[in-house]
Structures are given as structure tokens and as C-alpha cells.
N, C-alpha and C positions, 0 to 999 in steps of 0.2 A: 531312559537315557538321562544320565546327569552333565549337565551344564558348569562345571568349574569355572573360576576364573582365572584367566591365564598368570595372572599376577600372585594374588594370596593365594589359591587354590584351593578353594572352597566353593562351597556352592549356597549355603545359608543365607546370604543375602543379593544373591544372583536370582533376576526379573526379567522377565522379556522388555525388550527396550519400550511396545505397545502399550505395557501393562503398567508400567513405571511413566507414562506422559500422559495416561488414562489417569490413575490414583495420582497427580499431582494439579486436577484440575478441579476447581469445586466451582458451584452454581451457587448464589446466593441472591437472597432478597431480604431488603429491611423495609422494614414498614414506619414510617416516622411518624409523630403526631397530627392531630388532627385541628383542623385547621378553620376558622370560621367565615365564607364568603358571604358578604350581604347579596340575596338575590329579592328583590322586587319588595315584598311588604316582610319577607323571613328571611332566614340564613340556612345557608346550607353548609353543612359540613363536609370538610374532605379531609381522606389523610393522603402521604404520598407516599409511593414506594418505590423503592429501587431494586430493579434485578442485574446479577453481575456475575462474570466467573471471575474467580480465582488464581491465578496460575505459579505456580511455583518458578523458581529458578530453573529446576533441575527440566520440570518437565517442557518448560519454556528453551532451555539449548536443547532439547531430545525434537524440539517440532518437524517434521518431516518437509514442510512446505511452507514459502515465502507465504504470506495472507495479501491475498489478491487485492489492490486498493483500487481506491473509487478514480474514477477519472471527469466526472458532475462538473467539478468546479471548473475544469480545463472550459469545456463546453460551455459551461455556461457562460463562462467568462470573454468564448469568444463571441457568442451570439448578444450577448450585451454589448459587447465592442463596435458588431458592426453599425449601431444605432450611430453613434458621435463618427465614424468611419466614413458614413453616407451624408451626415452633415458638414461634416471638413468638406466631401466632396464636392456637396452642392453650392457650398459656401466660394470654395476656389475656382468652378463655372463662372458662379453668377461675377468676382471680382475679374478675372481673366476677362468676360463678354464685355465689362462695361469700362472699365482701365486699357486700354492698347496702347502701349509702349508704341513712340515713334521712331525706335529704332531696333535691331535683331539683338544686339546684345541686352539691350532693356527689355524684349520681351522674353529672349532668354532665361535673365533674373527674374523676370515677373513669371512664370512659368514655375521656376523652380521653387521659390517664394511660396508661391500657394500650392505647392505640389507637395510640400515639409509636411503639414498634419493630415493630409488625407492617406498620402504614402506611411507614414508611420503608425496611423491608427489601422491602416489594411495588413499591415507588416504584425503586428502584435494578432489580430483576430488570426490570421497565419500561425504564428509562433503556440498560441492557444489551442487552434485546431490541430497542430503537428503533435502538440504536447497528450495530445487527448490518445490523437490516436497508436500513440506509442504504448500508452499507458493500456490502453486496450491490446494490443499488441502482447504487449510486458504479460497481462492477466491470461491471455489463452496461451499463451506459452507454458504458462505454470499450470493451467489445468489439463493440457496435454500431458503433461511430463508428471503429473501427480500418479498414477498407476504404477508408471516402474520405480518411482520414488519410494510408496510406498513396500512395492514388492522386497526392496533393496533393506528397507528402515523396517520390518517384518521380521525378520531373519537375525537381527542383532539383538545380543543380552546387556546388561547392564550390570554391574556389579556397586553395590552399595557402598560396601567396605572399601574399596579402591575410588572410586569417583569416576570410574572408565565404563567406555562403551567397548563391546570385542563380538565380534564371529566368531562360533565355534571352531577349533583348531585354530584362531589367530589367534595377533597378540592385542596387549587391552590398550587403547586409544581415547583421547579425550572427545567431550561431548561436541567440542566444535570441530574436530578434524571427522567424528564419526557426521556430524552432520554436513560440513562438507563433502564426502559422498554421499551421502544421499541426494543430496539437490543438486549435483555431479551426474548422478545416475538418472532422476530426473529432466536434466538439461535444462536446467534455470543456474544453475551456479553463477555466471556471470551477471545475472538478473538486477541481484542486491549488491548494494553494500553496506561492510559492519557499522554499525553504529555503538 
């Protein structure tokens, strides 16, 4: 079976969409010079290397799926919070025990007064924790929805000569409106936004 494309009508430079985001991906490593560390009565030499991929444009709009980000700093960010969170805390006991306003609306203000940075540092390790867990949220969603994404993004050609993505029998579609269904078909669509 020949795969034309719906536009020029050729097939010469028509790829499966897989095989054109595959050959658009290179793995590389350089090795830099070598470098001399003083260690103890000698020196030891090191060089450094770096591994990386590559990725194209083309096969970079072809990707099938959002790349699941980390959500570490969320967390971590709140479990270091709670350290100054527990000190406001103890810090607004200990002034509240030893300060008593002689009247209800002074101890009202005095309440509220020291209730500012414990309340706001619990509110933020909050906002951190919520953030975390969306964010993990956000990542199993897309790796649920990664199988029919793929099934979907499997199925399409790509034609060189045009710049379009198409199904056989359709017509040919740009790389971001084809990758909009896919991550459509997926169930992440709404997930990201463009940047």
C-alpha cells in the first residue's frame, strides 16, 4: 500500500509520523579536556563528559506526549517551610502566655498580631503541598492517557515536502493541530500550555 500525500501527491518523502520523531532525535556525548586535581602528595587527572540528545524542531512539534515534570521542589519546599512555620508558632504562644492584654479588643489585636507569620508560613507549606500534589496528579494523568495517545500518533504519516501531518484518506494538517489530537486522544490536552 502506498501512502501519498493528500496535498502534493506523492509519496517520496512521506514517513510514518514514528519514524520521522525517531530519526529526528540524536544521543550525543563530548568529552572535554583533561583537567589536573591536586590530590594528597600527587594529582589526579580528570576529563569531563557530557551526554545529551538532540532533538529537532520537526521531531520536537511530532512528540506524542507532554514530558512528565518533577514536582521535588514543591515538597521540598514545603517540608522546609514547616521548620520557620513551627517557630512563628511557638514564638506567638510563648508572646500571647506572657503579654495579656487588659482588655478583649487588645487581646483580640494581640491574637491576631501574632497569628500573621505562623498563619502565613502554615498557608504557604499549604500552597506547596497542594502544588505538589497536582503536579503529581498532572504526571499520572499523562501516563494513563499515554497508550491511546500513542495508538492515535502510530497511525499518522508525515510528508516532508508539504510540512503536514495526515491519516490516510484525510487531508494534511499541521504539526501542532496533528499534535493537538493526539494529546486530545490521550486526555492531557488541557494539561499544558503553549509556550
Amino acid at each position: 500500500m502506498e501512502i501519498a500525500c493528500p496535498r502534493c501527491a506523492q509519496v517520496d518523502q512521506v514517513q510514518s509520523v514514528p519514524a520521522v520523531f525517531q530519526s529526528g532525535q540524536t544521543t550525543y556525548r563530548v568529552r572535554g579536556g583533561m583537567t589536573a586535581i591536586p590530590a594528597g602528595d600527587g594529582v589526579v587527572y580528570t576529563a569531563t563528559t557530557h551526554t545529551g540528545v538532540s532533538v529537532t524542531a520537526t521531531a520536537a512539534s511530532l512528540n506524542p506526549y507532554p514530558v512528565p515534570r518533577g514536582g521535588g521542589c514543591f515538597l521540598a519546599l514545603a517540608l522546609v517551610l514547616l521548620i520557620p512555620a513551627f517557630v512563628f508558632l511557638a514564638f506567638a504562644n510563648d508572646v500571647l502566655d506572657e503579654n495579656i492584654a487588659p482588655t478583649a479588643d487588645g487581646r483580640a489585636a494581640q491574637y491576631i498580631g501574632a497569628s500573621i507569620f505562623p498563619v502565613g508560613a502554615f498557608a504557604l507549606v499549604a500552597l506547596f503541598a497542594v502544588l505538589f500534589v497536582l503536579r503529581m496528579r498532572r504526571n499520572a494523568r499523562i501516563r494513563r492517557g499515554i497508550p491511546d495517545a500513542l495508538d492515535h500518533w502510530r497511525r499518522a504519516w508525515f510528508c516532508h515536502r508539504c510540512g503536514g501531518v495526515f491519516f490516510p484518506g484525510g487531508e494534511l494538517m499541521s504539526a501542532a493541530t496533528f499534535r493537538g489530537q493526539v494529546w486530545r486522544a490521550g486526555g492531557y490536552a488541557g494539561l499544558t500550555r503553549r509556550r
